[in-house]
N, CA, C and O atoms as CSV, one atom per row, in Angstrom:
chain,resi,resn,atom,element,x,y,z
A,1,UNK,N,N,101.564,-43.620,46.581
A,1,UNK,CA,C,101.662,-44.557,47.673
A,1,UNK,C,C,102.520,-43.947,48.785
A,1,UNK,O,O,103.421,-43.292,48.261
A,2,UNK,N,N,102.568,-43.921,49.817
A,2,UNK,CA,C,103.132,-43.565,51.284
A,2,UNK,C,C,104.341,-44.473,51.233
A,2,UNK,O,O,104.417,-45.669,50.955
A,3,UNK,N,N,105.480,-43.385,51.654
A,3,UNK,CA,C,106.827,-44.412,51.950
A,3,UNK,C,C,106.686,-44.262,53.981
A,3,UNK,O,O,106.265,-43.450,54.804
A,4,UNK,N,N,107.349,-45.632,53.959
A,4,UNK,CA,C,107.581,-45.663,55.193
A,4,UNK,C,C,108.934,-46.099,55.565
A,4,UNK,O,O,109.227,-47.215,55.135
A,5,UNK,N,N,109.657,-45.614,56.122
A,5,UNK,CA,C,111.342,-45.765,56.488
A,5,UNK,C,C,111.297,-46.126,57.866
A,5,UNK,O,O,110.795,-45.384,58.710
A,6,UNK,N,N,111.901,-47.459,58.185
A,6,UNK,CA,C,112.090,-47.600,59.625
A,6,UNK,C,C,114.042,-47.336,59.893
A,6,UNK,O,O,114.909,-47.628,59.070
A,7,UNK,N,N,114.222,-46.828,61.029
A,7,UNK,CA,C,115.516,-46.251,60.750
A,7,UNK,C,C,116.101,-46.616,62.845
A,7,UNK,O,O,115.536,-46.447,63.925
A,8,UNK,N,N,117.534,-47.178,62.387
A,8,UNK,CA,C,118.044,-47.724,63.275
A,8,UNK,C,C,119.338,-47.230,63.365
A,8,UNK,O,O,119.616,-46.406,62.494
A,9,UNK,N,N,120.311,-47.526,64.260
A,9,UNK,CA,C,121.766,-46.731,64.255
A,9,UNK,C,C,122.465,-46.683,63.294
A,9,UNK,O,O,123.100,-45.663,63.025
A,10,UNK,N,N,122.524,-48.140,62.313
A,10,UNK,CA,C,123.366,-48.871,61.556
A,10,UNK,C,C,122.454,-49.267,60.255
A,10,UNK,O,O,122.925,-49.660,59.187
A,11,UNK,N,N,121.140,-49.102,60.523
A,11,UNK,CA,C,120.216,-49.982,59.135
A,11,UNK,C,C,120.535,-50.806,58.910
A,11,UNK,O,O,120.918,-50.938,57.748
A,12,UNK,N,N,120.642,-52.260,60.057
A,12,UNK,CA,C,120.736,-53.294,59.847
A,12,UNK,C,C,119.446,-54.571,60.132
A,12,UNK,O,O,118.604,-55.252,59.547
A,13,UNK,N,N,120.220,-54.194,61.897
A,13,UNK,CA,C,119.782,-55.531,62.529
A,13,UNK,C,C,117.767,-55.360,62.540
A,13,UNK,O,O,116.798,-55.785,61.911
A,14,UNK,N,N,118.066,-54.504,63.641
A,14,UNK,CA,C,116.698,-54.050,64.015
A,14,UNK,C,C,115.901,-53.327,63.390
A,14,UNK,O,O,114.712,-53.376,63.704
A,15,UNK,N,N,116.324,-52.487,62.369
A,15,UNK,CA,C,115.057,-52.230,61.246
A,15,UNK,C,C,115.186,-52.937,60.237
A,15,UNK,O,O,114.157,-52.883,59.564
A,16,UNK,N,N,115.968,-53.592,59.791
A,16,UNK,CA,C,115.045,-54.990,59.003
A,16,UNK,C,C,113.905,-55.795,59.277
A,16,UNK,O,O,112.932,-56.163,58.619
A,17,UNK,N,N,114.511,-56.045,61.019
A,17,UNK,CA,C,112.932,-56.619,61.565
A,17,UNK,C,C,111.627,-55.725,61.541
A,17,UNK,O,O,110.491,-55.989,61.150
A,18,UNK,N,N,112.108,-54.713,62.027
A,18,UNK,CA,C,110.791,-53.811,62.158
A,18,UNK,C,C,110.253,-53.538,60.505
A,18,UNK,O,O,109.098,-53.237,60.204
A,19,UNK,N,N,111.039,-53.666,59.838
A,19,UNK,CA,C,110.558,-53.529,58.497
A,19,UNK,C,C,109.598,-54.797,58.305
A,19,UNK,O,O,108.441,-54.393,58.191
A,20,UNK,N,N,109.684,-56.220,58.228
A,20,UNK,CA,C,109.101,-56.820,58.082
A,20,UNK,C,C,108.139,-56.730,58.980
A,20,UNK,O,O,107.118,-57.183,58.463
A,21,UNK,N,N,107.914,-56.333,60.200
A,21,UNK,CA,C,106.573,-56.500,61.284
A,21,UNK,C,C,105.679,-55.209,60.688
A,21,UNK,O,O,104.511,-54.895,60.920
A,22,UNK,N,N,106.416,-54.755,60.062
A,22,UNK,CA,C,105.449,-52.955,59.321
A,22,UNK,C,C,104.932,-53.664,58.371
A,22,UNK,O,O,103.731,-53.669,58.640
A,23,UNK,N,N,105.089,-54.262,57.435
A,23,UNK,CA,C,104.747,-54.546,56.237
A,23,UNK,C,C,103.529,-55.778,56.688
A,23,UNK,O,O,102.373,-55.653,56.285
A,24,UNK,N,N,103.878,-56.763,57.416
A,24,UNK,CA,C,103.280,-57.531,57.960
A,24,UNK,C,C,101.763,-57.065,58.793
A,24,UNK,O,O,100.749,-57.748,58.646
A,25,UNK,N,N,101.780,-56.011,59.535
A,25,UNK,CA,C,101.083,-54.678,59.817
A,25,UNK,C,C,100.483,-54.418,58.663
A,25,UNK,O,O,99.515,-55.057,58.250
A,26,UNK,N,N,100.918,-53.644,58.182
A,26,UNK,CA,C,99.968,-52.812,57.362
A,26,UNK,C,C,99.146,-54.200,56.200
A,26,UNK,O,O,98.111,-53.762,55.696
A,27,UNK,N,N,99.424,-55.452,55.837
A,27,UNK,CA,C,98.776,-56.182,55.018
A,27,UNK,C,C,97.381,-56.570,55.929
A,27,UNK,O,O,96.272,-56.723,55.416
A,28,UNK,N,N,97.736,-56.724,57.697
A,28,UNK,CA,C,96.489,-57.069,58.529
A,28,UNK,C,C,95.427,-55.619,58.435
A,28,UNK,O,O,94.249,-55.681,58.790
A,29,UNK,N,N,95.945,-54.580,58.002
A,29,UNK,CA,C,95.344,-53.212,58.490
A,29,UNK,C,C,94.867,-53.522,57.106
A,29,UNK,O,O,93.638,-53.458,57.095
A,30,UNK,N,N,95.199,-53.732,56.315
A,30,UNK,CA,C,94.780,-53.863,54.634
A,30,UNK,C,C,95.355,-52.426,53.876
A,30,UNK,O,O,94.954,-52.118,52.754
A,31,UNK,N,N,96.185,-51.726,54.511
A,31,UNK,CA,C,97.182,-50.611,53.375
A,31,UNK,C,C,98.048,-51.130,53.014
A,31,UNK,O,O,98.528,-52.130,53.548
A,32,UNK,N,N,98.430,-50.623,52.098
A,32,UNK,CA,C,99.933,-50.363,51.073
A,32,UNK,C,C,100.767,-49.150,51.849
A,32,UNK,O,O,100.417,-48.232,52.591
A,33,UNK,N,N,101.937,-49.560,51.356
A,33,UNK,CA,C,102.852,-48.539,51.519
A,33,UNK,C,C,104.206,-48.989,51.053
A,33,UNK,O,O,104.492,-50.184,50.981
A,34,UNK,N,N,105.160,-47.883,50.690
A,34,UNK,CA,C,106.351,-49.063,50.424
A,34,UNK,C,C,107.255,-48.188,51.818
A,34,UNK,O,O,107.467,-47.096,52.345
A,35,UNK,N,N,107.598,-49.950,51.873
A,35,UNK,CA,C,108.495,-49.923,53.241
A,35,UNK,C,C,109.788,-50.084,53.082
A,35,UNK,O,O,110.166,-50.612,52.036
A,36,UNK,N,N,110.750,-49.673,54.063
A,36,UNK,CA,C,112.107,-49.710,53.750
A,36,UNK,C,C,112.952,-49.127,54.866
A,36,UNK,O,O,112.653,-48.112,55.495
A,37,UNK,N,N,114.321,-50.058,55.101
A,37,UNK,CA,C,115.097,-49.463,56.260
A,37,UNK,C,C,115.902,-48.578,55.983
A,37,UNK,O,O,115.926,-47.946,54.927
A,38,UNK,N,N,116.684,-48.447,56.971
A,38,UNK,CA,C,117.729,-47.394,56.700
A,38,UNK,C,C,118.629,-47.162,58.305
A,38,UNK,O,O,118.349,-47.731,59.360
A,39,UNK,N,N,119.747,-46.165,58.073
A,39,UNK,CA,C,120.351,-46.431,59.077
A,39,UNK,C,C,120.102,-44.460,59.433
A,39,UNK,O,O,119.724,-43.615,58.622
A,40,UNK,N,N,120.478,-44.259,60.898
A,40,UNK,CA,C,119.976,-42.586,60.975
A,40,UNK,C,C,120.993,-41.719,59.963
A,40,UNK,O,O,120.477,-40.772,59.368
A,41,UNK,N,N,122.114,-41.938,59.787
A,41,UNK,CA,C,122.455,-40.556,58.959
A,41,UNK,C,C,122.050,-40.797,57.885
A,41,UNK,O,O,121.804,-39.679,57.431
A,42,UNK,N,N,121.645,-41.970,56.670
A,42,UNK,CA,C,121.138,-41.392,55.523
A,42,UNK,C,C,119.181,-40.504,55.578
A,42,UNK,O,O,118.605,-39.725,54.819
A,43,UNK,N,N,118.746,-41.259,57.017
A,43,UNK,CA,C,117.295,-40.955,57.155
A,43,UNK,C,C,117.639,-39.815,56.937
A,43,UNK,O,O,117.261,-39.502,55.808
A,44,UNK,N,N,118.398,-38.663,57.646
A,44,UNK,CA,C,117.937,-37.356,57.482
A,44,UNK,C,C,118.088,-36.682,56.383
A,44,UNK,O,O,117.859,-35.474,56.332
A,45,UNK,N,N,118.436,-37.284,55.513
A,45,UNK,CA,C,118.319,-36.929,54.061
A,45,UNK,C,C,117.210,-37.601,52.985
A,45,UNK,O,O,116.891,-37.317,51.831
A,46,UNK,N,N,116.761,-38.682,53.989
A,46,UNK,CA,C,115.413,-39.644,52.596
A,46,UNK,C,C,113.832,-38.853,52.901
A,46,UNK,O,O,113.261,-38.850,53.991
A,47,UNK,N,N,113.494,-38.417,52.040
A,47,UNK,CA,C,111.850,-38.382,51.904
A,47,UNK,C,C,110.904,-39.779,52.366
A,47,UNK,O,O,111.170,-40.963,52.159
A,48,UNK,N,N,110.064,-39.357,52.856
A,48,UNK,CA,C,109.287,-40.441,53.720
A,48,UNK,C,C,107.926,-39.721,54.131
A,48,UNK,O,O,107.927,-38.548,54.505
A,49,UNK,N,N,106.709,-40.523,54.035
A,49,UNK,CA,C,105.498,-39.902,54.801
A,49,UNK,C,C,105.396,-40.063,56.417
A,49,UNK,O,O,104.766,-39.314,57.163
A,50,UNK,N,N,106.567,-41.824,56.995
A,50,UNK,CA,C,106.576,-41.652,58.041
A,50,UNK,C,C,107.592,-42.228,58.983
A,50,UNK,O,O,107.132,-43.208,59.569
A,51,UNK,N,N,108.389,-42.037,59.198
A,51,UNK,CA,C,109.891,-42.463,59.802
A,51,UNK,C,C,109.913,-43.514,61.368
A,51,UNK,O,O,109.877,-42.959,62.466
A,52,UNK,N,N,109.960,-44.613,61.274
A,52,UNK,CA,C,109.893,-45.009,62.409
A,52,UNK,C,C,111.243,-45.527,62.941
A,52,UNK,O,O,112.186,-45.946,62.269
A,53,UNK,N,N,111.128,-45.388,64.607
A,53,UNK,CA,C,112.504,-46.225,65.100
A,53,UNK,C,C,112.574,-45.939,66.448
A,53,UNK,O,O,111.972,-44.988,66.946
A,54,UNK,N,N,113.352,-46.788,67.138
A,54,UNK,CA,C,113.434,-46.572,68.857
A,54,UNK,C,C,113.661,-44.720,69.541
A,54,UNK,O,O,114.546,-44.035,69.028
A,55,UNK,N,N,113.001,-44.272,70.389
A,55,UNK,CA,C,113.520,-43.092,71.057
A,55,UNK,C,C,114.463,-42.432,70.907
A,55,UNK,O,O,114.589,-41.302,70.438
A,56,UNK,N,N,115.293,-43.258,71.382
A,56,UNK,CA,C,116.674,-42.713,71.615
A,56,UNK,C,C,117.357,-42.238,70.062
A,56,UNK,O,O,117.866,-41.137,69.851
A,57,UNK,N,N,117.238,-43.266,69.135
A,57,UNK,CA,C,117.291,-42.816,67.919
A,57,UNK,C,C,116.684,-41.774,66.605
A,57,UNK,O,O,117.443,-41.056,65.955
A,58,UNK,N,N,115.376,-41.840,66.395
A,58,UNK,CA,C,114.442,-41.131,65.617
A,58,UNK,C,C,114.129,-39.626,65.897
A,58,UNK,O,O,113.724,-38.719,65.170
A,59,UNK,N,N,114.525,-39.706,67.458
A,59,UNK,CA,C,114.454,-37.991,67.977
A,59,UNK,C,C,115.075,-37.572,67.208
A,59,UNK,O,O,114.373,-37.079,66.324
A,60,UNK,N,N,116.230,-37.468,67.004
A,60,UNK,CA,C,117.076,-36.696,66.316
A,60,UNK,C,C,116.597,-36.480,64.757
A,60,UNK,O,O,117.362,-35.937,63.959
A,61,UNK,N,N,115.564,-36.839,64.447
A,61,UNK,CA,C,114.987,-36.411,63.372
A,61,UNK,C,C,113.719,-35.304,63.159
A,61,UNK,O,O,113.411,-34.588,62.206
A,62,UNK,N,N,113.225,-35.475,64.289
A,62,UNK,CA,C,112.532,-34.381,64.227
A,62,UNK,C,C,112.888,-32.905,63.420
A,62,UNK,O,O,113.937,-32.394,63.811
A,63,UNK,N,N,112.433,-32.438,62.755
A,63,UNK,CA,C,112.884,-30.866,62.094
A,63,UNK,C,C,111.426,-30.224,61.758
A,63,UNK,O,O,111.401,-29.758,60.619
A,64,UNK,N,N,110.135,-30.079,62.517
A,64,UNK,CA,C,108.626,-29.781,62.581
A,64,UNK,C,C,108.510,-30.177,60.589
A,64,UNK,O,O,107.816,-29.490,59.838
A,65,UNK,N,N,109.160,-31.111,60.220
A,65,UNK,CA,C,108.304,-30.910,58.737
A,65,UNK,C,C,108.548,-32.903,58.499
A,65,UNK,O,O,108.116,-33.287,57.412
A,66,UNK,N,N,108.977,-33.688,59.130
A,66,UNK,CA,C,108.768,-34.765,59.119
A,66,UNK,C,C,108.170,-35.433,60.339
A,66,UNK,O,O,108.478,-35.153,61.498
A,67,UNK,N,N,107.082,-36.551,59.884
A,67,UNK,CA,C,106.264,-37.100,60.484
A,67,UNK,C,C,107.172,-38.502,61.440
A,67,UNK,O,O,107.613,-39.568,61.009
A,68,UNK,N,N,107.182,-38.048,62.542
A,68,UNK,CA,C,108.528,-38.982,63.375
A,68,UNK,C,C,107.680,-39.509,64.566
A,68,UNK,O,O,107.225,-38.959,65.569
A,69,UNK,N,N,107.628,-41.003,64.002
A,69,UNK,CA,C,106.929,-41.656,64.950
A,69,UNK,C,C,108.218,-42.466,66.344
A,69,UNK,O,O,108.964,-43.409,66.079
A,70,UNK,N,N,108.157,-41.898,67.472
A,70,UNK,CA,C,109.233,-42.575,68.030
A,70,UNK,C,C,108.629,-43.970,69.024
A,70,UNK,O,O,107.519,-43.912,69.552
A,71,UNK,N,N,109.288,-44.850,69.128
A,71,UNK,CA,C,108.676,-46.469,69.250
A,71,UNK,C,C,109.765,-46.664,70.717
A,71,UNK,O,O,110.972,-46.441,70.807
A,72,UNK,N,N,108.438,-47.339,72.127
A,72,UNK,CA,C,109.149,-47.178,72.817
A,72,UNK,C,C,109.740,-48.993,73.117
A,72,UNK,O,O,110.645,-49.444,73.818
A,73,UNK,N,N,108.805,-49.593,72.281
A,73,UNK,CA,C,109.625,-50.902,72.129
A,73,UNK,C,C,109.551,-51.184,71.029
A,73,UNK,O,O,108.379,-51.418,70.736
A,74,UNK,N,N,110.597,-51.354,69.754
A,74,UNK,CA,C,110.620,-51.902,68.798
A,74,UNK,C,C,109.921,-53.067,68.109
A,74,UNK,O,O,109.481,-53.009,66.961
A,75,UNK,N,N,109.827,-54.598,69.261
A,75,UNK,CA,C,109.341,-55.507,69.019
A,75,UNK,C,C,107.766,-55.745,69.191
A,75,UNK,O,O,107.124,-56.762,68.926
A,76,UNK,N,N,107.215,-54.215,69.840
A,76,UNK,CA,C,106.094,-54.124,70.372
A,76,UNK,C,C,105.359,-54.394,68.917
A,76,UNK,O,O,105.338,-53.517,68.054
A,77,UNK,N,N,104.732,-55.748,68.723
A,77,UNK,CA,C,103.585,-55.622,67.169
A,77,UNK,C,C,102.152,-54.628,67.347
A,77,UNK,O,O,101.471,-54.039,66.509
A,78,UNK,N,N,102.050,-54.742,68.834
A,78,UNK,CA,C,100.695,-53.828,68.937
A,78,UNK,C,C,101.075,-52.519,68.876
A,78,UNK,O,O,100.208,-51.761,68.440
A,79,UNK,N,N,102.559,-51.830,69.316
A,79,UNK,CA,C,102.580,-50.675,69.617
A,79,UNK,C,C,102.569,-50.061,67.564
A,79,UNK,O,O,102.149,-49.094,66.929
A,80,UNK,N,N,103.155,-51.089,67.335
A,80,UNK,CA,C,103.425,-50.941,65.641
A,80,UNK,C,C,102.072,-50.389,65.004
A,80,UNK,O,O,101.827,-49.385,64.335
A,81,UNK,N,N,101.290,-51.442,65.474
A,81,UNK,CA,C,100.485,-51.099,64.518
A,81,UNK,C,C,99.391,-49.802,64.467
A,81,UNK,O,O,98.773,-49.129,63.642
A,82,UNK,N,N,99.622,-49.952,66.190
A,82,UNK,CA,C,98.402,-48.001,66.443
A,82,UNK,C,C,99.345,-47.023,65.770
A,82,UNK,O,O,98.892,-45.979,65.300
A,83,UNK,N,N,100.625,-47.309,65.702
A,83,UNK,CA,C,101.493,-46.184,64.831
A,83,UNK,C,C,100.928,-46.009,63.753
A,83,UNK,O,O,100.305,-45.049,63.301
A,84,UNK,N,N,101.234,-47.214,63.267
A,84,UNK,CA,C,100.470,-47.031,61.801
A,84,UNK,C,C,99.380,-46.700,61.671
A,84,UNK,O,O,99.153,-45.690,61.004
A,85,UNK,N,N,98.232,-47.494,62.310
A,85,UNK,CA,C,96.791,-46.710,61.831
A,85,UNK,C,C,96.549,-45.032,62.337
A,85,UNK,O,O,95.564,-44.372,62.007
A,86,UNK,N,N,97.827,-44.459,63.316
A,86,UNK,CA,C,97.528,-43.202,63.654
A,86,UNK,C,C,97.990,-42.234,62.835
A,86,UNK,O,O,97.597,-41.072,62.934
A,87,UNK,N,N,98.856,-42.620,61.962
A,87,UNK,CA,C,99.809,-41.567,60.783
A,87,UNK,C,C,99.621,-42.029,59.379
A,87,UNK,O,O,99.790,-41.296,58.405
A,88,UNK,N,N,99.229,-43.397,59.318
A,88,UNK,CA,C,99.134,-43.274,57.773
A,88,UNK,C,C,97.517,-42.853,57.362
A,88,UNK,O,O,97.200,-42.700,56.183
């Protein structure tokens, strides 16, 4: 199954939400995946098929071997979901 990590300054506020609008997402798209937040310094250490989170944040993950989707509005449900159907 595909992990998906949404990842925020703190792994609180705002990727909890985005966690639930992913999951919520992917049940309308009809995939699985297991979803889960996180805050940026443990991301750059978690395995993941696809890392999501605001610009300003998720850049810093890039290293050409993880799949780093950067989100230019968080609350965007449409922008969410072409993410998803474009990487998973």
């Amino acid at each position: 199954m595909k992990k998906v990590l949404v990842v925020c300054g703190n792994g609180l506020g705002s990727s909890m939400i985005v966690e639930m609008n992913v999951k919520a997402a992917l049940k309308e798209l009809g995939k699985e995946a297991d979803v889960s937040h996180t805050d940026l310094t443990t991301a750059k250490t978690e395995q993941a098929d696809l890392f999501l989170g605001s610009e300003d944040i998720v850049g810093s993950l890039e290293d050409g071997s993880k799949n780093v989707v950067k989100l230019k509005n968080l609350m965007d449900k449409n922008e969410l979901r072409e993410a998803l159907e474009q990487n998973l």
